[in-house]
N, C-alpha and C positions, 0 to 999 in steps of 0.2 A: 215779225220774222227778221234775222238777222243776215247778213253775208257770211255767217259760218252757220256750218250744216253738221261738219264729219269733222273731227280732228283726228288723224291718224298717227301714231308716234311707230314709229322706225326703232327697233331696240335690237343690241346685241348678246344679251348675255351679262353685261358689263354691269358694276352697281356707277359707272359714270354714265353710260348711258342712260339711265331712270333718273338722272338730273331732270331730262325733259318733263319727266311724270306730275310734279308737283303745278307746273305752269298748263301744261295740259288739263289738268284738273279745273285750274282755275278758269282757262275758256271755257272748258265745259257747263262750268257751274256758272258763271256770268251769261252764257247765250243758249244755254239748254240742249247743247249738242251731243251728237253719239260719241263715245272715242272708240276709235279702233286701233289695238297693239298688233303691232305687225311684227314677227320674225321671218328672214329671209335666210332659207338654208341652201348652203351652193352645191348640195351635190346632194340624189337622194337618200331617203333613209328613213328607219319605223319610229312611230313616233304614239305614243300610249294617251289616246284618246278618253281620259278621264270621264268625259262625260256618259259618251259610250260602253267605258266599260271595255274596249278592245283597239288591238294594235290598230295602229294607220300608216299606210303609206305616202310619207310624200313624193311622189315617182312623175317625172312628164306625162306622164296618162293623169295626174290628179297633182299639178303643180299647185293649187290653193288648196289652203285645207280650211275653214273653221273651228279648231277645236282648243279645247285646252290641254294643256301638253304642261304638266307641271314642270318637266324639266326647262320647256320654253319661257313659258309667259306665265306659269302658275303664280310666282312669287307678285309679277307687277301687276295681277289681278285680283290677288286681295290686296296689295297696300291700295290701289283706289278702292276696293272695297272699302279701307277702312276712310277714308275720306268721303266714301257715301257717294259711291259712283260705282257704276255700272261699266263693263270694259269688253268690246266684243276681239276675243285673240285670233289671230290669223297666223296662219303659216304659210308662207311660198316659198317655191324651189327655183332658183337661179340667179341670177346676176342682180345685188341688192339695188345698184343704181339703176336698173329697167325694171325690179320689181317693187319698187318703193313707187314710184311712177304710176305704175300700171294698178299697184291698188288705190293710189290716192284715185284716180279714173273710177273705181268703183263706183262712188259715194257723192251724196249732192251736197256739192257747195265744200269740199276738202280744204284743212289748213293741215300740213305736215309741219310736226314739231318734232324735233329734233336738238340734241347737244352735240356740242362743238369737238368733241373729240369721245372717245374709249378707248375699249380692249376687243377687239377680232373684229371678223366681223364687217358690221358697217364702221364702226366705231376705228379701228387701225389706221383707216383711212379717211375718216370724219374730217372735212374740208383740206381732203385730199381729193381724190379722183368719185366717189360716193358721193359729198356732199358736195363739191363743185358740180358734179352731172347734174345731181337735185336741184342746185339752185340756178341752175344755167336751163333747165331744159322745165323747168316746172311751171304749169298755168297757173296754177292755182298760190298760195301764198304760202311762204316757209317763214316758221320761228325756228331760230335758230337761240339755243341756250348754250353760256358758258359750262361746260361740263366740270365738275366736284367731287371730291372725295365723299363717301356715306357721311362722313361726320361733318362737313362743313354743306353738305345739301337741307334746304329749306324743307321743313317740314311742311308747312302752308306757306302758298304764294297769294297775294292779293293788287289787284292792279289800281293804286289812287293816282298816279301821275303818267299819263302817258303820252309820249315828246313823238310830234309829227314833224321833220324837216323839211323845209318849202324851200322853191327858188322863184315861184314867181310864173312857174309854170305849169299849165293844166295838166302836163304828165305828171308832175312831183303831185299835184292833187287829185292823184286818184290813190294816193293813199289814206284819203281823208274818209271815207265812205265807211272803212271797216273799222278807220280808229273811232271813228263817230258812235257809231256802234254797240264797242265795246264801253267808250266813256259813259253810253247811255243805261247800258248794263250794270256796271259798275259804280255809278256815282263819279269817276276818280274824274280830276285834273286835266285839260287839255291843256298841252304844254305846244307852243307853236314857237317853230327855233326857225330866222333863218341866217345865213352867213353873208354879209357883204362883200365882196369880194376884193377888198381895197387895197392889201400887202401892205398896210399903213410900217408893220414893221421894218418893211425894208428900207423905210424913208430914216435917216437922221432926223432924232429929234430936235438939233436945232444944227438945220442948214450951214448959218451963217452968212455971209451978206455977199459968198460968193454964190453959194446956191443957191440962195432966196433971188431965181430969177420968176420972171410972169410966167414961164412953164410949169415951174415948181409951183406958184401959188395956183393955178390953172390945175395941177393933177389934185392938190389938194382940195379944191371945191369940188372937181368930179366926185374923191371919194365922198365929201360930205354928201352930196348929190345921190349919190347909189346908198350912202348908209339912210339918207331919208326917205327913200323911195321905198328901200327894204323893210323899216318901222311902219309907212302909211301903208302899204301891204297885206305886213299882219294886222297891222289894226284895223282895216276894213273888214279883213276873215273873220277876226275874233270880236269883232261886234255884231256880225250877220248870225252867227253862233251863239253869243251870248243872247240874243233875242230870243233863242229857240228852248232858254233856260240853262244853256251850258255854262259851267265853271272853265272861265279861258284866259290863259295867261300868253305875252308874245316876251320873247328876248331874240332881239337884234346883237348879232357879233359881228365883227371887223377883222379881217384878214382872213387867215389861209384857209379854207374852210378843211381839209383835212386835218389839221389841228383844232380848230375852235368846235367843230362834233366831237372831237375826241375829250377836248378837255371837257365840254358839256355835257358828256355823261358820265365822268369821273365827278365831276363838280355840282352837280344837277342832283345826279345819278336819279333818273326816272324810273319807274318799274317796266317801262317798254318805249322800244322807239319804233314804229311804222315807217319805213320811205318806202319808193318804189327804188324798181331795179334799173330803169336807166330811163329815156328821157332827152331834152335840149339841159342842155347848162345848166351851171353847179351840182346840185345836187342829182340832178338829171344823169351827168357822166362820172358821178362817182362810181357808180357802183361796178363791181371787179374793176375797179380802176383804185381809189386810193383811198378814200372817206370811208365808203364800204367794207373794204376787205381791212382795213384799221379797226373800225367797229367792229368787226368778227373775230379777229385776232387779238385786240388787244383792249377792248372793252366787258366789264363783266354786266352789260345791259342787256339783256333779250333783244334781240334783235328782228320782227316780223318784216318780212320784206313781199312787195306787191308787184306782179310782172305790168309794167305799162302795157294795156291796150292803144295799139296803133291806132289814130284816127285815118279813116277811109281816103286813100288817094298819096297818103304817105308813105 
């Protein structure tokens, strides 16, 4: 049994929004899960119940529907068809940022996936006010996919590398549970990233002998201090892991950690990166703070993000 259950995708209409479909597939097919396509119409209206054979309404007396609705979801129910998956389509009536919500609540053990932008919709406002609701208010875990045009979207997605960023704190690892999971699933690559925090760039690389004082050589062993603490770390993690048969790789970066995530997935470039959404330090208060919302905007990595459970008393 895995920590996904349901994978729900949120679609508009849009051929950018079925970006998400191909990565959806692939959870599906790596942990055995249902997927559920979701369309959310804001206002009601008849809707031609293929299966049935007769109209449907979707009216506040009947805001979810079950059905297939070729003008809705027909099309993204046979492209997983033809990927050899099964798609159960939903229609709800109202406000897409409470009913994206409300169906992921349906289902046991929900990951909503999602692209980063479209057309109407949810998509107009995709990490606008829709996908910021979602990711700010969601229990359960959001992928977030860079959205593409028909011709540059992945026909097949497959997960062999997948980058977990650590700070050293038991909130940043409770992302490890689902990435653990999926590596298991998958065969792929555990990729364990974490940032030092040292700003080594803002130091001049050579002082000179006025600012080669005991403070200056003093800031500089701290950073070595924190960049070794950050390496023996990972390598504790990724040895405890590798006993259990995992393929585990660590890279230790220095400086800004908003920058060195970012370059690390241009440069890396993983097929997934897992953090949680907030936390104590580093990686902890990136999220909708800077590293985070950099990664969503300006990285083309999947992005799954995991809400920290609070421990009791906190």
């Amino acid at each position: 049994m895995t920590s996904i259950g349901t994978i729900v995708v949120p679609l508009d209409g849009s051929q950018l929004a079925e970006t998400a479909l191909p990565y959806a597939a692939a959870l599906a097919r790596a942990v055995g899960a249902e997927i559920v396509l979701l369309r959310v119409v804001e206002e009601m209206r008849p809707l031609y119940d293929a299966r049935r054979r007769e109209v449907v309404w979707v009216d506040p007396a009947n805001p979810r529907q079950e059905l297939l609705s070729p003008e809705l979801l027909g099309a993204a129910v046979e492209r997983l068809a033809g990927l050899g998956l099964k798609a159960q389509p939903v229609v709800r009536l109202g406000d897409p940022r409470k009913e994206i919500l409300a169906e992921a609540e349906q289902h046991a053990d929900p990951v909503i996936v999602l692209a980063s932008h479209g057309r109407g919709g949810l998509g107009r406002v995709l990490l606008g006010s829709v996908a910021t609701r979602v990711l700010q208010l969601s229990t359960c875990p959001v992928l977030v996919v860079r959205a593409r045009e028909t011709d540059a979207q992945p026909a097949h997605v497959a997960f062999t590398q997948i980058a977990v960023p650590l700070d050293g704190s038991r909130e940043a690892e409770q992302a490890l549970p689902i990435a653990l999971d999926l590596v298991r699933a998958t065969g792929a690559t555990l990729q364990l990233v974490r940032v030092a925090e040292t700003f080594r760039h803002e130091l001049p690389e050579d002082p000179g002998p006025v600012l080669r004082t005991p403070s200056y050589e003093a800031i500089l062993q701290r950073f070595d201090q924190m960049e070794a603490e950050a390496r023996d770390y990972l390598q504790a993690m990724a040895e405890q892991l590798r006993e259990q048969g995992l393929t585990v790789t660590v890279e230790v970066r220095s400086g800004d950690p908003w920058d060195e995530l970012l370059d690390y997935t241009r440069t890396i470039r993983p097929d997934l990166m897992v953090m949680t959404t907030h936390g104590r330090g580093g990686v902890a208060r990136w999220f909708f703070g800077s590293v985070a919302d950099r990664l969503l905007t300006h990285s083309d990595v999947p992005l799954l993000l995991i809400r920290v459970r609070e421990a009791e008393g906190d």
